[in-house]
C-alpha positions in Angstrom: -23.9 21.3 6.9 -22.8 19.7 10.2 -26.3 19.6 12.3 -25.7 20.7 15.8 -28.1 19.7 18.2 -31.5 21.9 17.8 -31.3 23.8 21.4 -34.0 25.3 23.7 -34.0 29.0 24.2 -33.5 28.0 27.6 -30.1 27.0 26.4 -29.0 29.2 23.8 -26.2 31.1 25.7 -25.3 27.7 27.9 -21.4 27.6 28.6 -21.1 31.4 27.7 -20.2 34.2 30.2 -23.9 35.6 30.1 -25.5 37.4 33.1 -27.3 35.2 35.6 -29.9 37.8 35.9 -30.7 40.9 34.0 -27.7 44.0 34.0 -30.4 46.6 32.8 -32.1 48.9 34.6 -35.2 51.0 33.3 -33.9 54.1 32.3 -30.5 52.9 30.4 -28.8 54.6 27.3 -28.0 51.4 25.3 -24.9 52.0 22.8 -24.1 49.2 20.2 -20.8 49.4 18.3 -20.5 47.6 15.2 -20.2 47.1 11.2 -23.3 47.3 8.8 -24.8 44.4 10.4 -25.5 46.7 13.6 -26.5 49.9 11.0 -28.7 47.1 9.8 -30.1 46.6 13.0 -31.7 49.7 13.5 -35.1 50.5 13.0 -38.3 48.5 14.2 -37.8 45.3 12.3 -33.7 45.1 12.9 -32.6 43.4 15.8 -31.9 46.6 17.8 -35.6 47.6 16.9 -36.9 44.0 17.9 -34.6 44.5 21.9 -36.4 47.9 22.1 -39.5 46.3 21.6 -38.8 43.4 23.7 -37.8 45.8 26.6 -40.6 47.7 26.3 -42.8 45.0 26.2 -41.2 43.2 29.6 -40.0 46.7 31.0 -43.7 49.1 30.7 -42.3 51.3 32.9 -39.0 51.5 31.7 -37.5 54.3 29.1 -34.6 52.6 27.5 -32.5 54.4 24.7 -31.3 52.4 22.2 -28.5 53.9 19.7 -26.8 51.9 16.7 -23.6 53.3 15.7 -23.2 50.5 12.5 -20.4 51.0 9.8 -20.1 49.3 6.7 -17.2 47.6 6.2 -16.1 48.2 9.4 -13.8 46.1 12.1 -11.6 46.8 14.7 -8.9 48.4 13.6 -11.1 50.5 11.2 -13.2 51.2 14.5 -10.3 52.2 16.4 -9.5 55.1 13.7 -13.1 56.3 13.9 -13.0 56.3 18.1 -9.8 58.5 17.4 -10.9 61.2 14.5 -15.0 61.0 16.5 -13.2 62.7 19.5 -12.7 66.4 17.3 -14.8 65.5 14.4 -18.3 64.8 13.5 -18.3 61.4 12.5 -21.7 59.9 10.3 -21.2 56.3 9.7 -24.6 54.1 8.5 -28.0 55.4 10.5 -27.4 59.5 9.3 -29.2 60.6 12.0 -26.5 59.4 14.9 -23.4 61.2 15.0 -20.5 59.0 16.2 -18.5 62.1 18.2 -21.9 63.1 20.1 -23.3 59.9 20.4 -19.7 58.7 22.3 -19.1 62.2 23.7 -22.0 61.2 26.7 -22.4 58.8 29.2 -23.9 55.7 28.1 -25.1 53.0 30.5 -24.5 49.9 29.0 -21.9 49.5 25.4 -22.4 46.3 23.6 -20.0 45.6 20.9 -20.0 43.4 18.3 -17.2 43.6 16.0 -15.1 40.9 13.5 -16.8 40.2 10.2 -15.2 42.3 8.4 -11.8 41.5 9.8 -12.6 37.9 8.6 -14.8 38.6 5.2 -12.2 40.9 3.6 -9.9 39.7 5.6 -7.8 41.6 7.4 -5.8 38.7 9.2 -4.2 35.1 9.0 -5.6 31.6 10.2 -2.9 32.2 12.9 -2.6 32.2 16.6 -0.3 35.7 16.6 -3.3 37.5 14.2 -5.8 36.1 16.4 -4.1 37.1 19.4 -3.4 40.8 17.8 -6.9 41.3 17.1 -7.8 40.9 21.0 -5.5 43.3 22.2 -6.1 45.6 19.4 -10.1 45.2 20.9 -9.4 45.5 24.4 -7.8 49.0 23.3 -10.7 49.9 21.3 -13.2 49.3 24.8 -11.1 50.3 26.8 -10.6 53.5 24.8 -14.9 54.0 24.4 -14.9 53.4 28.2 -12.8 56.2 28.5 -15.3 58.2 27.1 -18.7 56.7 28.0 -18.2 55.8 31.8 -20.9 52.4 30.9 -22.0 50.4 34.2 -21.8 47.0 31.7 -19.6 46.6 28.3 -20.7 43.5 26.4 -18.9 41.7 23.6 -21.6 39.8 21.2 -19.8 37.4 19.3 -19.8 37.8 15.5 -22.2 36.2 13.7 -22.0 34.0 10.8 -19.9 34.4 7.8 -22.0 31.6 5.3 -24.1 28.5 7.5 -21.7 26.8 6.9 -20.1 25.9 10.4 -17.4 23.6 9.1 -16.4 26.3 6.3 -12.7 28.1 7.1 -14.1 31.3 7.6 -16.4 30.1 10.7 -13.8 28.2 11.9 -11.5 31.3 11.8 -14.8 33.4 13.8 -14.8 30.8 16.4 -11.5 31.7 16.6 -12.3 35.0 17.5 -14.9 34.1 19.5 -12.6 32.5 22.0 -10.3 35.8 22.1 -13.7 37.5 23.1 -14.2 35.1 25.9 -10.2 35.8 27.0 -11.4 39.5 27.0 -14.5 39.3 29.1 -12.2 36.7 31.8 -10.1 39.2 32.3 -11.8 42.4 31.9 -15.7 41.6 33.7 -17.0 42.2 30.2 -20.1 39.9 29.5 -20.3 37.4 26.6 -23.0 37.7 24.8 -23.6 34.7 22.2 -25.2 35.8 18.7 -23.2 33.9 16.5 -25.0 30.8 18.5 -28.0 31.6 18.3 -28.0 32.1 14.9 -26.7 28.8 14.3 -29.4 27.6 17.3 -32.0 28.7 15.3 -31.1 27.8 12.0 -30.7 24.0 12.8 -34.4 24.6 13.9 -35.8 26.2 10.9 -34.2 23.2 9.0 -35.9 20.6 10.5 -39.2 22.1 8.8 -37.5 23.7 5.8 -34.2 22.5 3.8 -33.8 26.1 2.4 -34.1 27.9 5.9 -31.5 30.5 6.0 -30.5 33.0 8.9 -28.6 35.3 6.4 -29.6 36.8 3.2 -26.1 37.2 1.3 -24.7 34.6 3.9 -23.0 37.7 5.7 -25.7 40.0 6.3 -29.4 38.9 8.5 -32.5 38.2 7.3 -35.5 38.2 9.6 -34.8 34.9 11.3 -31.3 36.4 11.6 -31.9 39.7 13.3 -34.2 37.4 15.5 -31.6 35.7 16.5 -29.3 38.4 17.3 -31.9 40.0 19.2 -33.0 36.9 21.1 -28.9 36.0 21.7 -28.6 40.0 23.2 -31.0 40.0 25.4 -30.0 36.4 26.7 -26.5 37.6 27.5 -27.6 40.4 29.3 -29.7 38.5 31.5 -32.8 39.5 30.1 -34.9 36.1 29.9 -38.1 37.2 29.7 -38.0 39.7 26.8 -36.0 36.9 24.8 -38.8 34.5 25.5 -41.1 37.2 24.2 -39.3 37.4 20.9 -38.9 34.0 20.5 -42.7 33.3 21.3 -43.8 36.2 19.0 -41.7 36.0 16.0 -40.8 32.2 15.6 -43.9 30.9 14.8 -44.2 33.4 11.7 -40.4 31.5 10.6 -42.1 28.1 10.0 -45.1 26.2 10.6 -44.8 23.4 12.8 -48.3 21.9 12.0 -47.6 20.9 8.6 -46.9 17.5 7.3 -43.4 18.2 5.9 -40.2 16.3 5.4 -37.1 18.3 6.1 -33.6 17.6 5.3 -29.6 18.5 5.9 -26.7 17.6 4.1 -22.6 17.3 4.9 -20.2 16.6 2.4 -17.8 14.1 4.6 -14.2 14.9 4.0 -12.4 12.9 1.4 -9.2 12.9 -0.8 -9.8 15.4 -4.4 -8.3 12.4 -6.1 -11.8 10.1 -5.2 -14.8 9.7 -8.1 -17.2 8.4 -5.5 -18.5 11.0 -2.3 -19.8 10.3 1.3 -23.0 12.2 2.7 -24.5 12.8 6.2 -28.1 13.0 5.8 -30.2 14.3 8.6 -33.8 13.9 8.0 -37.0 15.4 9.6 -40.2 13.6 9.1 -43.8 15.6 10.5 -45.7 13.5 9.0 -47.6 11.6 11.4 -47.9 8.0 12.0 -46.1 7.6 8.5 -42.7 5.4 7.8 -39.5 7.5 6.3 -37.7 6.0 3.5 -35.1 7.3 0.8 -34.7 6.3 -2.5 -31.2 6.6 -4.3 -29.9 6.8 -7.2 -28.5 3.5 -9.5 -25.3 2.3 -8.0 -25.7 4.1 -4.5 -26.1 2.8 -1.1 -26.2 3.4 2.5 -23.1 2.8 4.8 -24.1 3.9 7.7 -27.4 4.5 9.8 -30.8 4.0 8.6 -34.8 5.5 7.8 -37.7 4.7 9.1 -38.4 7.0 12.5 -39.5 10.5 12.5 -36.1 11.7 12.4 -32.8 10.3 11.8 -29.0 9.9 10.2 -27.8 8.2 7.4 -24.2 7.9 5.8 -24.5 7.6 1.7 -22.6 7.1 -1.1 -22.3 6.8 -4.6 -20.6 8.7 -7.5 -21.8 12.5 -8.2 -22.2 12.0 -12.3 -24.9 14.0 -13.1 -25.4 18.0 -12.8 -28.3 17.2 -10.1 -28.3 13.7 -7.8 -31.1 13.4 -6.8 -32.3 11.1 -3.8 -36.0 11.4 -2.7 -37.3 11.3 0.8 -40.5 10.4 1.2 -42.9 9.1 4.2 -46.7 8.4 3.2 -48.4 10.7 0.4 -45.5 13.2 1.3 -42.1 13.3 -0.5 -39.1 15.4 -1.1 -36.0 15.7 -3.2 -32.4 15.7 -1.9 -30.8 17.8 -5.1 -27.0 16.7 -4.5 -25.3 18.8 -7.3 -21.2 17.7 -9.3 -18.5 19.2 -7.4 -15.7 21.1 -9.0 -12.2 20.5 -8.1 -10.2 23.8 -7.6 -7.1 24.5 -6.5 -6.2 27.8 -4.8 -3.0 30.1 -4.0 -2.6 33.4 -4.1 -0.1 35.1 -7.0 0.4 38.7 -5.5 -0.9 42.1 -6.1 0.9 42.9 -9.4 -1.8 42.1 -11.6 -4.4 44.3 -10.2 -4.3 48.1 -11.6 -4.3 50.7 -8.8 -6.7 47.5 -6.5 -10.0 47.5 -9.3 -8.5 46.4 -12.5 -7.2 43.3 -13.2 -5.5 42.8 -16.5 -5.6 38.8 -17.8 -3.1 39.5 -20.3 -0.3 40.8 -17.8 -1.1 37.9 -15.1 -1.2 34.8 -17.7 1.0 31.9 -16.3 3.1 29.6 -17.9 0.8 27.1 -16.4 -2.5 28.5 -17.8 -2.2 26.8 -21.6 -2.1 23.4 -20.3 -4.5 24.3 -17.5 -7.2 25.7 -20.1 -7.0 22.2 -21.7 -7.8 20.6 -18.4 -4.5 19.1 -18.4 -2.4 18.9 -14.5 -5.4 19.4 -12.6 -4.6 17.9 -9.1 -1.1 17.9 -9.6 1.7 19.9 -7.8 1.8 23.7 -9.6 3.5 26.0 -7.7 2.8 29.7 -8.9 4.9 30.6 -6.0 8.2 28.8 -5.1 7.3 26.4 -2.2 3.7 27.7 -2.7 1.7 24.4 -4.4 -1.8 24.8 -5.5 -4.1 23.4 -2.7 -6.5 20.9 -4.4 -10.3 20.1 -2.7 -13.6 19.0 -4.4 -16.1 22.2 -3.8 -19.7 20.9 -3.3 -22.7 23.6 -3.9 -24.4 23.7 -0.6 -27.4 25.1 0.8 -25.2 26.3 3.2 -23.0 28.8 0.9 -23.8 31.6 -1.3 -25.6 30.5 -4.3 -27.1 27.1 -2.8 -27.8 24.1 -4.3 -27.5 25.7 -7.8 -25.0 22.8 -9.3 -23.2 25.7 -10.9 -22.7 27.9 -7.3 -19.3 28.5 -6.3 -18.2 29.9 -3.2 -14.7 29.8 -2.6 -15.3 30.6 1.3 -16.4 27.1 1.3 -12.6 25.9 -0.4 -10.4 28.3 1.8 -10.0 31.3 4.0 -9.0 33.0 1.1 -6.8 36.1 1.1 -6.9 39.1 -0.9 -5.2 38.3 -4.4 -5.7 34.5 -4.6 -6.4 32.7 -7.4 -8.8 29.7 -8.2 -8.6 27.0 -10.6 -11.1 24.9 -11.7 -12.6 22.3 -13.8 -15.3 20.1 -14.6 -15.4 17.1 -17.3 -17.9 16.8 -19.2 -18.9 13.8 -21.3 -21.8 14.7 -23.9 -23.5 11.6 -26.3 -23.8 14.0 -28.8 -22.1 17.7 -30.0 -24.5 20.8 -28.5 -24.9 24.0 -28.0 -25.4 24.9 -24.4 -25.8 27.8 -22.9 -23.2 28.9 -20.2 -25.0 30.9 -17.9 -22.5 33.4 -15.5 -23.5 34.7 -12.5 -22.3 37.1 -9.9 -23.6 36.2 -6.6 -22.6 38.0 -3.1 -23.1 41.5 -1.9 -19.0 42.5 -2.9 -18.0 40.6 -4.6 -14.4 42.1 -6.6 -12.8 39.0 -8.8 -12.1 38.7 -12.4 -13.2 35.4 -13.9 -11.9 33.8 -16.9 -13.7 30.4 -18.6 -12.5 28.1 -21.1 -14.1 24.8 -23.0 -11.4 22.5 -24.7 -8.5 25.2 -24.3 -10.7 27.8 -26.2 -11.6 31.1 -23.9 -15.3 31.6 -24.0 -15.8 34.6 -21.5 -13.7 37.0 -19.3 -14.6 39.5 -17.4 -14.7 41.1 -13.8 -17.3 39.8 -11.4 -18.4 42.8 -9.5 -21.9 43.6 -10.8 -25.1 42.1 -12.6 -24.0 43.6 -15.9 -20.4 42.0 -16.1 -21.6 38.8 -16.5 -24.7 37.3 -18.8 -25.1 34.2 -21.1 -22.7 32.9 -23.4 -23.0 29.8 -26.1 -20.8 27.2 -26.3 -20.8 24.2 -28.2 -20.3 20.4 -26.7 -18.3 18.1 -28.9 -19.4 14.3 -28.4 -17.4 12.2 -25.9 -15.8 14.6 -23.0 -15.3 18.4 -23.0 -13.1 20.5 -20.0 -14.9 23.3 -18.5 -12.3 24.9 -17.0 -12.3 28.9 -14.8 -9.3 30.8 -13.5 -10.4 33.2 -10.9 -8.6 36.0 -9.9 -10.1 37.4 -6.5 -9.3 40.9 -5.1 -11.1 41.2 -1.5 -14.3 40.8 0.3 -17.0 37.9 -1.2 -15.7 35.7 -3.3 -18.7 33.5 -5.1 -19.6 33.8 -8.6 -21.6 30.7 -10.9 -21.3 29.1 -13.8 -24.1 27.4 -14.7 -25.0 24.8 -17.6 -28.7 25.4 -19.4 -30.1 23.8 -22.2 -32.0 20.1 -23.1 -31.5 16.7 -21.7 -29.0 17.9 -18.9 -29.5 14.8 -17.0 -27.5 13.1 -20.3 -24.5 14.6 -19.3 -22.0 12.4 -17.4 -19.6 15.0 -15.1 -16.2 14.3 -13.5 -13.7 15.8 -11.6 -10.9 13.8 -13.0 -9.9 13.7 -16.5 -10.8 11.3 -18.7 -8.6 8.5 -19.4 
C-alpha cells in the first residue's frame, strides 16, 4: 500500500470543487442516485442514516428528507435505462420501500449522485481515454436527464469510492480516472464535487497507523463502518456542511481505534520490479505509540535495509531480501511491545483474455472445450515468463502478485486477487505458478477458497502436470480441501483461471506440518 499522507478533516476535500459554505437549507428533499453501495447506505447505521443524523444533530430545527435510490450492480448506463422505463413504470431497485418513478416524479432539492463502480468492477469499459471520455457524456445525459424531472437547487457528483485499498492497483487508477471526468462535469455544468473516494482513503491511512488490518471496505468494494463513515463525513464536506462532518468524525472515530494504546502499526508497498527477479523491494511505514521507547526491525537471514532507517516514533524504510518461505516474517518491535510484518511468496501470473467461446450461454465454462495447446507444458510449469500468445499479437503479460493487506483475501500467502495484476476484462485468463522445493515427499493439504462478494471464474490446479481440482469459483460449496502429495526436491503448483465478470479473487492455500521447510520460487528450478 502506497501511504498518502494521513490528513485532517479540515482537509479531506482540499483541491476538490466542494462548497465554501453549506448549499442546504432546513427543509431540503435530499435524493442520492447510486449502486448497492448507496442501497447500502440507507438506514441509521449507513452513511445516508449517519448525514441524517449529522443534520439533525447540527440542524435542530431543520426537517431534512433523505431518500436512497441504491441499485445493485448498477452504473451509468444501467442508470440511464432505469431514468427511462421509471418515467411510465414503477421501478423497485434495493431499499423496497422507495419507488424510483415516484421518488424522481417530485421535486427534490438537492440530487447527489454517485455512480462508477460498477462500470469499473464488472467492467463495463477500457483503460482508455475515448471510454473514459464516453462515460462523462453518457453521465452528463443521465443528470441532465434527472434534472429534467427533479428541478434540484444543487446536483452533486461524489466520486466513487474504492475498488480494493489498494491505491496503486489498476482498477483505482482507472477510478481516478473517472474521478477527473467528474471534476470536467462539475467545471462546466456548476455541479459540486463531492470527495468520498478521498476520504475513504483519508481515513484508512489513519486507521493504519494504529492497526495494520484497518480496512474501509468489507469485500474491498462494498463499506464497512469506517467506510460508510467516510462517505458520510466526505458528503457532508462537499456540501459545505463542516460542522455536522466534524460531528461524525468526533462521534464515531474514536469507536475505529484507540489512540491511547501502546501499539506498533505498520504498512507495506511492494516496489515495482521486473517478474524475472528472485529478490523483492518493500516500503515499510511504521507507527510506534509506544512512549519514550526506541523502534527497531528485525529481518530475516540474508535481508537488509537499502534505504531509510528505525528508531523514531514513526518512519520509512526500503527492504530487501528474497521471499522463500510461505510467510516472511520481519518483526517490529519498540520496548516490551512487538509486532510481526507477515510478508507472504508471490505468484507469477500472466494474463490475457481468450474470448467468450468457452463460456456456455455466460455461467458455464467448459475446460475441456477451452484447453490450449499451451496448457500441457504449462501444467508442468514449463514457459512460465516467456512469450505465449493465446491471441495473435496478444502475449501473456507476466507480474509477480504479492498478497496484500490491501486486496481481497489479505495477507493469507495463498490470496489472489487478480484486481491487484490487471484491470481485467470479462473472459480473461490467468496463469500461474509457484515452485515448490520440499526436503522430504508429503502430503499437504491444498486448501481452495472463494473469496469476493461475485465472484464468476472457473479455476483449474495442477502439481507436477497432474490436475488435482477444477471447478467454478462462484460459491462456498465449489471449492473445499484437496490432498496432494510433495515429492522431495521441487514440485510446480500451477492454476489456470478462467474469469467471467465482476470479482475476480479466489485462494489457494498450502496447510499441513513444518511449512516454514518449504523453500518457494517464482522461477523454475534450474
Amino acid at each position: 500500500m502506497k501511504l498518502f499522507p494521513v490528513l485532517s478533516l479540515a482537509l479531506f476535500t482540499s483541491g476538490f470543487l466542494q462548497a465554501e459554505t453549506s448549499v442546504l437549507q432546513p427543509n431540503d428533499r435530499i435524493v442520492f442516485v447510486g449502486d448497492s453501495i448507496t442501497g447500502q447506505g440507507a438506514g441509521t447505521t449507513g452513511w445516508a442514516g449517519l448525514i441524517g443524523e449529522a443534520l439533525k444533530a447540527t440542524h435542530p430545527d431543520g426537517n431534512f428528507t433523505i431518500i436512497s435510490l441504491g441499485g445493485s450492480g448498477q452504473g451509468v448506463g444501467s442508470w440511464q435505462n432505469i431514468e427511462k422505463k421509471s418515467r411510465a413504470e414503477s421501478v423497485i431497485l434495493d431499499v423496497k420501500t422507495l419507488d424510483v418513478k415516484t421518488e424522481l416524479g417530485q421535486p427534490a432539492n438537492v440530487v447527489i449522485s454517485m455512480l462508477g463502480m460498477n462500470d469499473i468492477l464488472f467492467p463495463r469499459m477500457r483503460m482508455t481515454p475515448e471510454d473514459y471520455a464516453k462515460w462523462g457524456a453518457s453521465y452528463l445525459e443521465l443528470i441532465n436527464a434527472i434534472k429534467e424531472r427533479t428541478k434540484p437547487r444543487v446536483v452533486a457528483l461524489a466520486t466513487p469510492t474504492m475498488c480494493t485499498e489498494d491505491p496503486a492497483a489498476p482498477k483505482n487508477v482507472a477510478m481516478r480516472e473517472l474521478h477527473n471526468q467528474i471534476t470536467t462535469l462539475a467545471k462546466s455544468e456548476g455541479f459540486t464535487v463531492l470527495p468520498t473516494y478521498e476520504t475513504m482513503q483519508s481515513l484508512l491511512n489513519e486507521g493504519r497507523g494504529y492497526t495494520p488490518d484497518f480496512h474501509v471496505t468489507g469485500d474491498s468494494v462494498h463499506p464497512n463502518a469506517a467506510g460508510h463513515l467516510a462517505i458520510a463525513i466526505g458528503m457532508l464536506k462537499g456540501l459545505g456542511e463542516t460542522s455536522a462532518a466534524q460531528y461524525l468524525y468526533d462521534k464515531y472515530s474514536p469507536k475505529l481505534w484507540n489512540k491511547d494504546s501502546a501499539t506498533l502499526s505498520w504498512t507495506v508497498e511492494n516496489l515495482p520490479g521486473s517478474p524475472d527477479a528472485e529478490s523483492q523491494q518493500y516500503r515499510i511505514h511504521y507507527f510506534s505509540h509506544v512512549v519514550g521507547e526506541k523502534v527497531t526491525l528485525d529481518l530475516p537471514e540474508g535481508w537488509k535495509i537499502v534505504s531509510g532507517q528505525v528508531g523514531e516514533p514513526t518512519g520509512e524504510v526500503v527492504v530487501e531480501g528474497i521471499p522463500n518461505r510461505l510467510v516472511n516474517p520481519l518483526i517490529l518491535k519498540a520496548g516490551s511491545q512487538q509486532t510481526k510484518i507477515p510478508l507472504p511468496a508471490p505468484w507469477l501470473i500472466g494474463t490475457g483474455n481468450e474470448g467468450g467461446g468457452n463460456w456456455v450461454q455466460n455461467t458455464t465454462y467448459d475446460p475441456e472445450k477451452a484447453k490450449h495447446e499451451v496448457d500441457e507444458a504449462l501444467s508442468k510449469g514449463d514457459g512460465f515468463g516467456t512469450p505465449i500468445e493465446l491471441k495473435p499479437g496478444k502475449p501473456l503479460v507476466w507480474k509477480r502478485h504479492f498478497a496484500s493487506p490491501d486486496l481481497a483475501g489479505g495477507i493469507s500467502p495463498g490470496a489472489i486477487d487478480m484486481a491487484g495484476v490487471t484491470f481485467y476484462q470479462t473472459f480473461d485468463v490467468g496463469y500461474g505458478a509457484r515452485w515448490i522445493q520440499s526436503p522430504t515427499a508429503r502430503p499437504l493439504t491444498l486448501r481452495v477458497r472463494s473469496m469476493g462478494f461475485a465472484n464468476g471464474s472457473y479455476l483449474t490446479i495442477w502439481l507436477n502436470g497432474e490436475k488435482v481440482f477444477g471447478n467454478h469459483i462462484k460459491t462456498a460449496k465449489d471449492v473445499g480441501d484437496v490432498t496432494i502429495q510433495l515429492k522431495a526436491g521441487w514440485n510446480a503448483l500451477v492454476f489456470k483461471s478462467n474469469h467471467l465478470q465482476t470479482q475476480w479473487q479466489f485462494a489457494i492455500d498450502l496447510e499441513g506440518d513444518n511449512l516454514n521447510e518449504l523453500t518457494l520460487s517464482t522461477h523454475p528450478p534450474k
